[in-house]
MIKE-748973 format. One line per 2 residues: number of its first residue (from 1); their letters; for each residue x, y, z of C-alpha. Coordinates in Angstrom, 3 decimals. Layout:
<atoms>
NUM	A	X:Y:Z; ...
</atoms>
This chain:
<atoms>
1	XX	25.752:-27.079:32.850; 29.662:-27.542:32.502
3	XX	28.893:-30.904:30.518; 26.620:-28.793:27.935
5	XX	29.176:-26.676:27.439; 31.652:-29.006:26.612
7	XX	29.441:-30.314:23.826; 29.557:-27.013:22.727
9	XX	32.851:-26.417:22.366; 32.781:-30.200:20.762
11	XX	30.005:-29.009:18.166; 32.437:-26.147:16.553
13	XX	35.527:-28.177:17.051; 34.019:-31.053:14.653
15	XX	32.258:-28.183:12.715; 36.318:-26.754:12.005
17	XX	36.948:-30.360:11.229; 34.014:-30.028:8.122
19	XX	31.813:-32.501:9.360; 28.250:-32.369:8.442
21	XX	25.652:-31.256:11.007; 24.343:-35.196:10.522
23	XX	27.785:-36.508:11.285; 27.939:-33.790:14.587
25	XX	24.765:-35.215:15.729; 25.579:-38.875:15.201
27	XX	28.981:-38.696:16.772; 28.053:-37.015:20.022
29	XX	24.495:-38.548:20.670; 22.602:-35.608:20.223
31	XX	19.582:-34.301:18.030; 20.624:-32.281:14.867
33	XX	18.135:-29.262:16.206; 20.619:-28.843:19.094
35	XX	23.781:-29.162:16.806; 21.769:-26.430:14.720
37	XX	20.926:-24.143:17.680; 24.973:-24.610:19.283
39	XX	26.618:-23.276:15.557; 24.430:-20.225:15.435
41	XX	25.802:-19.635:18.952; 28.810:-17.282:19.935
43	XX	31.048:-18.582:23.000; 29.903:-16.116:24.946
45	XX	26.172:-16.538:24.676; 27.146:-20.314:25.439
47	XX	28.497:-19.512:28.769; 25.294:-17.039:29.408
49	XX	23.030:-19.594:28.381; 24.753:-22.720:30.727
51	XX	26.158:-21.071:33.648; 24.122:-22.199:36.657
53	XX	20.913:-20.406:36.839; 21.512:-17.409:39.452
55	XX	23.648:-15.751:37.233; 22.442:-12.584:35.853
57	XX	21.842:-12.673:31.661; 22.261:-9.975:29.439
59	XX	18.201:-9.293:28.819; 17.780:-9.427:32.628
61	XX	17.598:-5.922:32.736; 14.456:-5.450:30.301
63	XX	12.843:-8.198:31.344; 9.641:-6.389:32.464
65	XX	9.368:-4.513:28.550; 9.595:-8.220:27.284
67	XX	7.062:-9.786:29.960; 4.778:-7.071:29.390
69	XX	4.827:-6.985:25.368; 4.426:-10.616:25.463
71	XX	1.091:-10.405:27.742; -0.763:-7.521:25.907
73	XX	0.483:-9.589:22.200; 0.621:-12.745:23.271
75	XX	1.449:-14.220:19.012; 5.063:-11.462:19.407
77	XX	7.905:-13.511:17.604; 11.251:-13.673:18.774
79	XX	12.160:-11.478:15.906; 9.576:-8.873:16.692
81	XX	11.163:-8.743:20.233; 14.221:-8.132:19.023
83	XX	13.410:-5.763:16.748; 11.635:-3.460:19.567
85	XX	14.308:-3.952:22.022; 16.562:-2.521:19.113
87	XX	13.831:0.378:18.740; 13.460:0.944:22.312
89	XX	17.029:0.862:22.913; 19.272:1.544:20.254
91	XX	22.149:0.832:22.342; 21.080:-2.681:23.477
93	XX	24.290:-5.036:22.061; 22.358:-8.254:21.694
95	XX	22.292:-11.473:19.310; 18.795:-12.335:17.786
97	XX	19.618:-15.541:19.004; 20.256:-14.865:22.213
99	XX	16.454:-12.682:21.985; 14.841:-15.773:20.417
101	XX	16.051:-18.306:23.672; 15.200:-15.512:26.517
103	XX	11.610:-15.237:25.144; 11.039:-18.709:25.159
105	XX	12.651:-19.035:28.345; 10.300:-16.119:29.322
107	XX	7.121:-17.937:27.852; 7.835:-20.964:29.642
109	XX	8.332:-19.607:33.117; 5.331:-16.839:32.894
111	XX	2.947:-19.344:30.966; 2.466:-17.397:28.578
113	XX	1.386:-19.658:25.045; 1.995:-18.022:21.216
115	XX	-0.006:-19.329:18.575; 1.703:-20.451:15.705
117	XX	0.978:-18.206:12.239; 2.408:-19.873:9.772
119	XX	3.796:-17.782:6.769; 3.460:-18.430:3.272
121	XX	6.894:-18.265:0.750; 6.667:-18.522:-2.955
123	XX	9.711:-19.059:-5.551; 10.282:-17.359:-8.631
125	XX	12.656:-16.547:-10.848; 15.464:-13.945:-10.066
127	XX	15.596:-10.858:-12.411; 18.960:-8.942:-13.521
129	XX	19.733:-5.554:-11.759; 17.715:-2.892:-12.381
131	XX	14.967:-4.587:-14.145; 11.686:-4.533:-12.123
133	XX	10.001:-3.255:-9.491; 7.152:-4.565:-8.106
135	XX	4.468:-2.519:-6.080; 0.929:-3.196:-3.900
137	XX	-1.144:-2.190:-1.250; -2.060:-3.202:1.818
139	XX	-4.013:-1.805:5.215; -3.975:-2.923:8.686
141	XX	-6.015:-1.871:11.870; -4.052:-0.367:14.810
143	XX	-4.905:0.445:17.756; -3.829:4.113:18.634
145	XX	-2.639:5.738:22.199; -5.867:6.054:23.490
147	XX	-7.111:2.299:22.963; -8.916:2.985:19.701
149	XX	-8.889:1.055:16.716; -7.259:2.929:13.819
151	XX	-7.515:1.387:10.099; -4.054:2.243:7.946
153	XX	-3.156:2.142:4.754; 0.208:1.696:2.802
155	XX	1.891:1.465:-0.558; 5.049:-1.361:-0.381
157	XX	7.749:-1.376:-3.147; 10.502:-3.869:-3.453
159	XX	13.326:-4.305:-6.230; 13.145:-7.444:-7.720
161	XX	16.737:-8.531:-7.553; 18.172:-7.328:-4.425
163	XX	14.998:-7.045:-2.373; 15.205:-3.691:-1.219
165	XX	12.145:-2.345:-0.030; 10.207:1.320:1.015
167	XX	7.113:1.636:1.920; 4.369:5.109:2.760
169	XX	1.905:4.867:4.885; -1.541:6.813:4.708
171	XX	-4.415:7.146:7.366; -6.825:7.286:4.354
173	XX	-7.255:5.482:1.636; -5.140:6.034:-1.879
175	XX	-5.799:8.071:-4.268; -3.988:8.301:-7.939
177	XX	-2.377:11.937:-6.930; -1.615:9.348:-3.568
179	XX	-0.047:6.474:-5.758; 2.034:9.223:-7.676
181	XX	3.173:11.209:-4.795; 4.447:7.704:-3.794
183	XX	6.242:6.297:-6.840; 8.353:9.883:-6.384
185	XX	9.211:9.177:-2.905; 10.224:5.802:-3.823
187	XX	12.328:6.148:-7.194; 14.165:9.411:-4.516
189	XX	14.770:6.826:-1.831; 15.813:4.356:-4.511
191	XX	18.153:6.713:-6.466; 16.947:6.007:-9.777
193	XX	13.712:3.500:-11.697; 13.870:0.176:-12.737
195	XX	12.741:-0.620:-16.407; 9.525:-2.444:-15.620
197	XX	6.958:-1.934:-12.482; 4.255:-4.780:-12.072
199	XX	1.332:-4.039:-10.607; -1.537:-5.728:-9.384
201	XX	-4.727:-5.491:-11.508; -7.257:-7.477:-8.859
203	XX	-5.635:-5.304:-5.922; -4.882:-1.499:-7.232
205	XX	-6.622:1.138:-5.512; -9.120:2.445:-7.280
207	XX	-10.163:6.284:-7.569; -12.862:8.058:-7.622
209	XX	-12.314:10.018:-11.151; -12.757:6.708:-12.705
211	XX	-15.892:5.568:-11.186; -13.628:2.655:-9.568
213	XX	-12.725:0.305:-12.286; -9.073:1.300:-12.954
215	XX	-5.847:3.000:-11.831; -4.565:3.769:-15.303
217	XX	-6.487:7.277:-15.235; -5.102:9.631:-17.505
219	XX	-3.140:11.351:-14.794; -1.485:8.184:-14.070
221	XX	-1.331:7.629:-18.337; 0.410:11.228:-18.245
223	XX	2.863:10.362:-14.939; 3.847:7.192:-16.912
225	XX	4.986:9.011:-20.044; 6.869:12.009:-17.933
227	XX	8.697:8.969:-16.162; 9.023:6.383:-19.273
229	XX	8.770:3.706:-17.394; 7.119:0.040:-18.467
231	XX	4.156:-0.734:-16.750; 3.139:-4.463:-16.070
233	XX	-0.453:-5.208:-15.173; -0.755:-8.904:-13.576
235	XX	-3.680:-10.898:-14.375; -5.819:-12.406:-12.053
237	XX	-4.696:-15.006:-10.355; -1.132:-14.558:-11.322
239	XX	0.429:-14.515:-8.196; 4.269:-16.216:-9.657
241	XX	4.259:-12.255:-11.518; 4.308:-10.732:-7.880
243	XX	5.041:-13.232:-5.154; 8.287:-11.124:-4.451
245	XX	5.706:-8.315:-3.388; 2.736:-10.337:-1.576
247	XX	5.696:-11.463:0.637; 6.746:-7.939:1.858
249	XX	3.247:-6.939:2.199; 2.917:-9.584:4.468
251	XX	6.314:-9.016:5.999; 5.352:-5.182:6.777
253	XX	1.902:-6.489:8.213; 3.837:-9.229:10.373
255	XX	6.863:-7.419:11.553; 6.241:-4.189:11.593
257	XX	2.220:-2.990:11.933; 1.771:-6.367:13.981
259	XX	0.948:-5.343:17.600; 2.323:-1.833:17.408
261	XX	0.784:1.301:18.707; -0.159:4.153:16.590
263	XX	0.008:7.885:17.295; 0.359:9.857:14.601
265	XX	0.663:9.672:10.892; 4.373:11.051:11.072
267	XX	5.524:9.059:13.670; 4.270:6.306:12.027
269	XX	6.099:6.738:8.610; 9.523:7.574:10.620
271	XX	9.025:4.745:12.543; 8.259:2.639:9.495
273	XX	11.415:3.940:7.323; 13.688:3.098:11.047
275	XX	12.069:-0.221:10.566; 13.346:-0.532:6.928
277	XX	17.280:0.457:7.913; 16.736:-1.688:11.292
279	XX	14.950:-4.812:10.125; 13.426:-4.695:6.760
281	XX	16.658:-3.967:4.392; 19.015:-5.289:6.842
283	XX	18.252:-8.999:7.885; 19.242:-12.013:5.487
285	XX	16.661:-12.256:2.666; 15.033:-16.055:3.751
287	XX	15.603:-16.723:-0.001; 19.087:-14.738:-1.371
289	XX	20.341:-15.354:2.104; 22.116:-11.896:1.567
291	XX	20.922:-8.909:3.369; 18.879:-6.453:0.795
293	XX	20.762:-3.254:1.398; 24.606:-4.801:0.717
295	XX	22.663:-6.471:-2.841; 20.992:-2.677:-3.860
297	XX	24.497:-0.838:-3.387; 24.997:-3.072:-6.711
299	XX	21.587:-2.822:-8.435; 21.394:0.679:-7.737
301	XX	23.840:1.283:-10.488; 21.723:-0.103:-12.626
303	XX	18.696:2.157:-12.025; 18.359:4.850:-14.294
305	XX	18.975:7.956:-12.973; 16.155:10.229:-12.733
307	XX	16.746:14.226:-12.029; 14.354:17.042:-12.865
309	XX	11.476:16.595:-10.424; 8.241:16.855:-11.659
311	XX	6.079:19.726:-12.649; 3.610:19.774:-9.782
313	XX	6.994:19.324:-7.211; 9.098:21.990:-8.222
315	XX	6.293:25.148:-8.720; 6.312:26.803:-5.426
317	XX	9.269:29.083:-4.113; 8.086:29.072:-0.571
319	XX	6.820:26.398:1.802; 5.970:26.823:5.639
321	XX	3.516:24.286:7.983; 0.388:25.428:9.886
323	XX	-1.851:24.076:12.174; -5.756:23.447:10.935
325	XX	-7.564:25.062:13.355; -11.183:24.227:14.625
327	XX	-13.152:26.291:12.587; -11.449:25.039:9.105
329	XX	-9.308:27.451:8.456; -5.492:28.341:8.492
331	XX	-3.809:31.608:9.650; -1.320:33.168:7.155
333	XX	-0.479:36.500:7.105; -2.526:37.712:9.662
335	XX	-5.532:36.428:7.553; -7.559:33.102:8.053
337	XX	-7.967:30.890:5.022; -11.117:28.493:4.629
339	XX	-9.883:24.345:3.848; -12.907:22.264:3.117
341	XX	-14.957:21.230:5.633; -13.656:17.923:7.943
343	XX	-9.869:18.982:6.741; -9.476:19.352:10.510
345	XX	-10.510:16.157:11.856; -8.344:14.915:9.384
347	XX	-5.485:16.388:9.184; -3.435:17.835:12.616
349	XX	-1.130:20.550:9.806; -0.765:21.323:6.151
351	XX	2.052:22.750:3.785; 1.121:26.341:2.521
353	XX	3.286:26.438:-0.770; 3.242:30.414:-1.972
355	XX	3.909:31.831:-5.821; 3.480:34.888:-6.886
357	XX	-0.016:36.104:-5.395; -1.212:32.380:-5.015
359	XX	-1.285:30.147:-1.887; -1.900:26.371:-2.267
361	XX	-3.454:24.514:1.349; -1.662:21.148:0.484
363	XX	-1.692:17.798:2.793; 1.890:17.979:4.186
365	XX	2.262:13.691:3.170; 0.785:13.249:-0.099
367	XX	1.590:17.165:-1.451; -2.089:16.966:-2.717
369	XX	-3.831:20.270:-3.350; -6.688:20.782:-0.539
371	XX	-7.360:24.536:-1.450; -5.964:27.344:-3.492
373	XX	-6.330:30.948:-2.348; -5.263:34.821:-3.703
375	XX	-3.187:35.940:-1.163; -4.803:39.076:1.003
377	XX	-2.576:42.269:1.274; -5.187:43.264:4.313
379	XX	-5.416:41.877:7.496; -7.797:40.277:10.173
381	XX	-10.300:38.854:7.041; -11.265:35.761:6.644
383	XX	-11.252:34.707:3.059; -13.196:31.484:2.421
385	XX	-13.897:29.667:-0.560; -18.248:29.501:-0.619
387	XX	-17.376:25.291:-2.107; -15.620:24.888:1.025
389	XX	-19.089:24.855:3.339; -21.175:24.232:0.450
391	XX	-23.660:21.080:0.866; -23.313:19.586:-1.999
393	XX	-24.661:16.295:-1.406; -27.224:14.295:-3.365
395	XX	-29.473:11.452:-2.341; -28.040:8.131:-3.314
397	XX	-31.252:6.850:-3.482; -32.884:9.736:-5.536
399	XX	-29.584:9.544:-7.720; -30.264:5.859:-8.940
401	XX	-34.396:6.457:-9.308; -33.373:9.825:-11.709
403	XX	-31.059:7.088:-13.521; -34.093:4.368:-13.700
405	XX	-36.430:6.953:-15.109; -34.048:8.366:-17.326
407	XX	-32.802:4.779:-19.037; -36.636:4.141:-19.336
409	XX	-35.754:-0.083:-19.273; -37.968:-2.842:-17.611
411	XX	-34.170:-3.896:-16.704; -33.245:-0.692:-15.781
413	XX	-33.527:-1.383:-12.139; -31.688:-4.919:-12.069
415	XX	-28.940:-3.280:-13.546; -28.689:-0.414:-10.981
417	XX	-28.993:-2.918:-8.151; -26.531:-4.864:-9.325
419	XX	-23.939:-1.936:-10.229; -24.723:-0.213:-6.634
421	XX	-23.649:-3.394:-4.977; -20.355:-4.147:-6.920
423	XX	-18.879:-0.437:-6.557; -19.755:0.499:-2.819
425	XX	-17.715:3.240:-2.430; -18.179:4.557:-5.907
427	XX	-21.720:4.331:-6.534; -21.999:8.118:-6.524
429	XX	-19.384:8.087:-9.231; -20.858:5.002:-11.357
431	XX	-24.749:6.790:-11.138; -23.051:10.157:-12.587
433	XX	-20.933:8.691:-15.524; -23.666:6.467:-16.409
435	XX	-26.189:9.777:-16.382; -23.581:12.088:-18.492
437	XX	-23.023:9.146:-21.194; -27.073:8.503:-21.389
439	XX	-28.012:12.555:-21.416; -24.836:12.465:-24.002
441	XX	-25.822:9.568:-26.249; -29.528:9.142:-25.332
443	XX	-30.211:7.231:-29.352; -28.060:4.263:-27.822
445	XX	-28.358:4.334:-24.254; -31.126:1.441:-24.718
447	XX	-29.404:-0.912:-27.093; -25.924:-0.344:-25.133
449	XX	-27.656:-1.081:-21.628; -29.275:-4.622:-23.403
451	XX	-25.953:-5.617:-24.648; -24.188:-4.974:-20.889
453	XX	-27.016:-7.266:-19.667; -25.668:-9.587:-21.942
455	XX	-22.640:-9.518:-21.739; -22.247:-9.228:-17.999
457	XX	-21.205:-5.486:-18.060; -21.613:-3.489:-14.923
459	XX	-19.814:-0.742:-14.571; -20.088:2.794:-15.600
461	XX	-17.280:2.106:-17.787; -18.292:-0.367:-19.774
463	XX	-21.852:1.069:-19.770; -19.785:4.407:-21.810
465	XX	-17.420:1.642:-23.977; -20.249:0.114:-25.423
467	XX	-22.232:3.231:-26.419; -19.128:4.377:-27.971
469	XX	-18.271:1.077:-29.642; -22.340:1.016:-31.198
471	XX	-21.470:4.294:-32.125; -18.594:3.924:-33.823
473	XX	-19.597:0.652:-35.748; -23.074:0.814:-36.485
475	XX	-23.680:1.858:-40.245; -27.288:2.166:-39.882
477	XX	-28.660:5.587:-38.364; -29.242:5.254:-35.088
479	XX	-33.140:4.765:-33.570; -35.310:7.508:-31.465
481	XX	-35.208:6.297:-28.162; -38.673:6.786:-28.286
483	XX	-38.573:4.006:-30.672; -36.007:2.007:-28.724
485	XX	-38.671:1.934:-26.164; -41.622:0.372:-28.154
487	XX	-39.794:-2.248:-30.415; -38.986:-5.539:-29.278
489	XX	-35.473:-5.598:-30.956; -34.175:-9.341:-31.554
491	XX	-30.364:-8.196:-32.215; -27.976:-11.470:-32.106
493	XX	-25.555:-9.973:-29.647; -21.544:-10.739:-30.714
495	XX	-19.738:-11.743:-28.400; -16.223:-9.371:-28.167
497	XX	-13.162:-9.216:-25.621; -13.203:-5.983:-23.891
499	XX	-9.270:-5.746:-25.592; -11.454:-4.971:-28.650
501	XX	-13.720:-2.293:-26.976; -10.337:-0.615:-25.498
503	XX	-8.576:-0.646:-28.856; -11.575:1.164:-30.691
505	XX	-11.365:3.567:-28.079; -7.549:4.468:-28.513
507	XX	-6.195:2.335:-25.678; -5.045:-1.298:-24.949
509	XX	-4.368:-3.525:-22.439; -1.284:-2.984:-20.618
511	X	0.329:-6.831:-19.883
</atoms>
């Protein structure tokens, strides 16, 4: 052990001199690996690491938490271990080094075997201060206290130039009052907004006002005019616009979510913004090799400066949190107030925000409306909202044969089959916007739904794009649908980019 350390003390010595780690490694017979692992080294952890074997090491005394973390996630990194250790005890004064060679150490004498996951990193160029942000999602499956399996979802930012991330996690998926509710809690933890944000087209979470297709809904239109920011929408495939991103996704899914144990929402998020201070912001950027949080002090000047909240933040004078109890309902006042039905297996509390006569029910993470209310001046009623137990459910399966009957097209039900499939979770939406524009526009429902066949269409949205575009451009008065249905109509079908369909109907495509 003595002569190891001697070669340590040679290793630095030569490294003082400014010889190159190949030099080192020649010189004294060793491997460059070990000249490698002896510079990242203090003296200190030298001596710890080659003093004869019965002495006592610094991560003796949490031993057991590693053993046992290492047996229940067998693929833990030395990184990961470190990073609990500093969760678990923020105290602990410890080198990630020193982590990194007691859980090998700790593999190899407990037999316990990690399988290698390799990461992927991708190079692009860097960005001035202040000039982009780039967002996505991502979800993971955790298991929770009680052994279950609990699926997660979250929103990741990251600034372009320094690397500075935040993230929010939901136990739902997004919605677009979600994604805004977000970007707030971002630019705030941020201090300010870049110029540009680039999104993800293939991967943006889509909601259900829009039947699915696309997160530019005009609420979203609407939050991007109050904020004037410049929205970038990568194309498919595009992954050199928002490798920066992809990597923290995967970072957050690695490092953080990887292995750890869920309780509640609010634990979670604390836990997660620790993480970011701890971890996330704070270790060397694999690429800058500078730690995030020392680069944003600098880009956050850049930012600009954002200070009036927004509308739908700033209306209520008065905010309190209540339990949901079983029945659906909170207690205010001495009164009981309906939510709708399955807010409680949902949701443990909400926010009651009060103006005025008015109470607002809202979800205490998101700030999303649940319920509105009067406010009673008696007490001991219950007042409930009739929509809030109301079944209001339709047949899936009755909604798409109304929509085959009421298109009235031998390909009618080839197009419903194949519209049902793509938008799973939306079908209910697609059927209804597809039965508005048809009860709507019923003289070109036919010739719109044979041009969609054509040209590949299906979605609701297209479906309503085309009817407008036939009505917008075709001189000739429009046929009965009667008609429609008896003549064999030979029509040589155009060919046109959708950028043409958006632009007749006011919009474009935002690149």
């Amino acid at each position: 052990m003595e002569e190891k350390l001697m070669v340590y003390l040679e290793v630095h010595q030569l490294k003082k001199q400014r010889l190159r780690v190949a030099q080192i490694a020649k010189r004294l017979k060793i491997s460059r690996t070990t000249v490698y692992k002896y510079l990242e080294m203090t003296f200190e952890e030298a001596v710890e690491e080659f003093e004869p074997g019965d002495r006592k090491k610094k991560l003796d005394p949490y031993r057991d938490w590693i053993v046992n973390w290492l047996k229940e996630f067998p693929s833990l990194s030395g990184a990961q271990v470190y990073d609990w250790l500093q969760e678990k005890f923020p105290d602990i004064n410890v080198g990630e080094s020193t982590v990194r060679r007691y859980v090998n150490e700790v593999r190899e004498l407990y037999q316990i075997e990690k399988k290698e996951e390799p990461r992927e990193y991708e190079s692009v160029d860097e960005l001035p201060p202040g000039k982009q942000l780039q967002v996505d999602w991502g979800q993971t499956i955790q298991k929770d206290t009680h052994g279950k399996e609990v699926r997660l979802y979250f929103i990741a930012f990251v600034l372009a130039h320094s690397r500075q991330k935040y993230t929010w996690w939901f136990n739902r998926p997004f919605t677009t009052a979600d994604t805004i509710r977000c970007h707030e809690l971002a630019f705030k933890y941020y201090g300010g907004i870049a110029e540009e944000i680039v999104y993800d087209q293939d991967n943006l979470i889509a909601v259900s006002e829009n039947a699915g297709d696309l997160i530019l809904t005009a609420a979203f239109q609407q939050y991007i005019q109050q904020r004037k920011f410049r929205v970038y929408l990568c194309r498919k495939a595009d992954p050199e616009s928002k490798g920066k991103i992809e990597n923290v996704v995967k970072y957050v899914k690695n490092n953080f979510a990887k292995n750890r144990v869920y309780s509640t929402l609010e634990d979670w998020n604390d836990r997660s913004l620790n993480w970011l201070e701890r971890t996330g912001n704070y270790k060397v950027h694999n690429t800058t090799k500078k730690r995030p949080y020392e680069v944003f002090l600098l880009e956050k000047q850049h930012l600009r400066k954002i200070s009036d909240p927004l509308s739908f933040e700033s209306n209520y004078t008065e905010s309190i949190t209540r339990n949901v109890r079983k029945d659906n309902t909170v207690h205010f006042r001495s009164n009981r107030y309906s939510v709708p039905l399955g807010t409680y297996t949902k949701l443990a509390n909400v926010r009651l925000h009060m103006a005025d006569n008015l109470l607002k029910i809202c979800d205490p993470s998101t700030g999303e409306v649940i319920a509105d209310h009067t406010i009673s001046l008696e007490k001991g009623r219950l007042i409930k909202n009739r929509n809030h137990s109301r079944e209001r459910s339709t047949s899936l399966e009755g909604m798409k044969q109304e929509l085959i009957t009421l298109l009235a097209h031998d390909k009618a039900k080839d197009y419903i089959e194949k519209i049902s499939a793509d938008y799973g979770r939306y079908r209910r939406d697609q059927f209804a916007l597809i039965k508005k524009v048809t009860q709507e526009n019923a003289e070109w429902a036919h010739l719109a739904l044979e041009k969609c066949i054509n040209e590949n269409l299906f979605s609701a949205n297209a479906f309503r794009d085309v009817v407008d575009f036939l009505r917008r451009t075709k001189s000739d008065q429009p046929m009965k649908l009667e008609e429609n249905r008896k003549l064999k109509v030979d029509i040589a079908i155009q060919t046109r980019d959708m950028d043409e369909y958006l632009q007749l109907m006011g919009g474009k495509r935002i690149e």
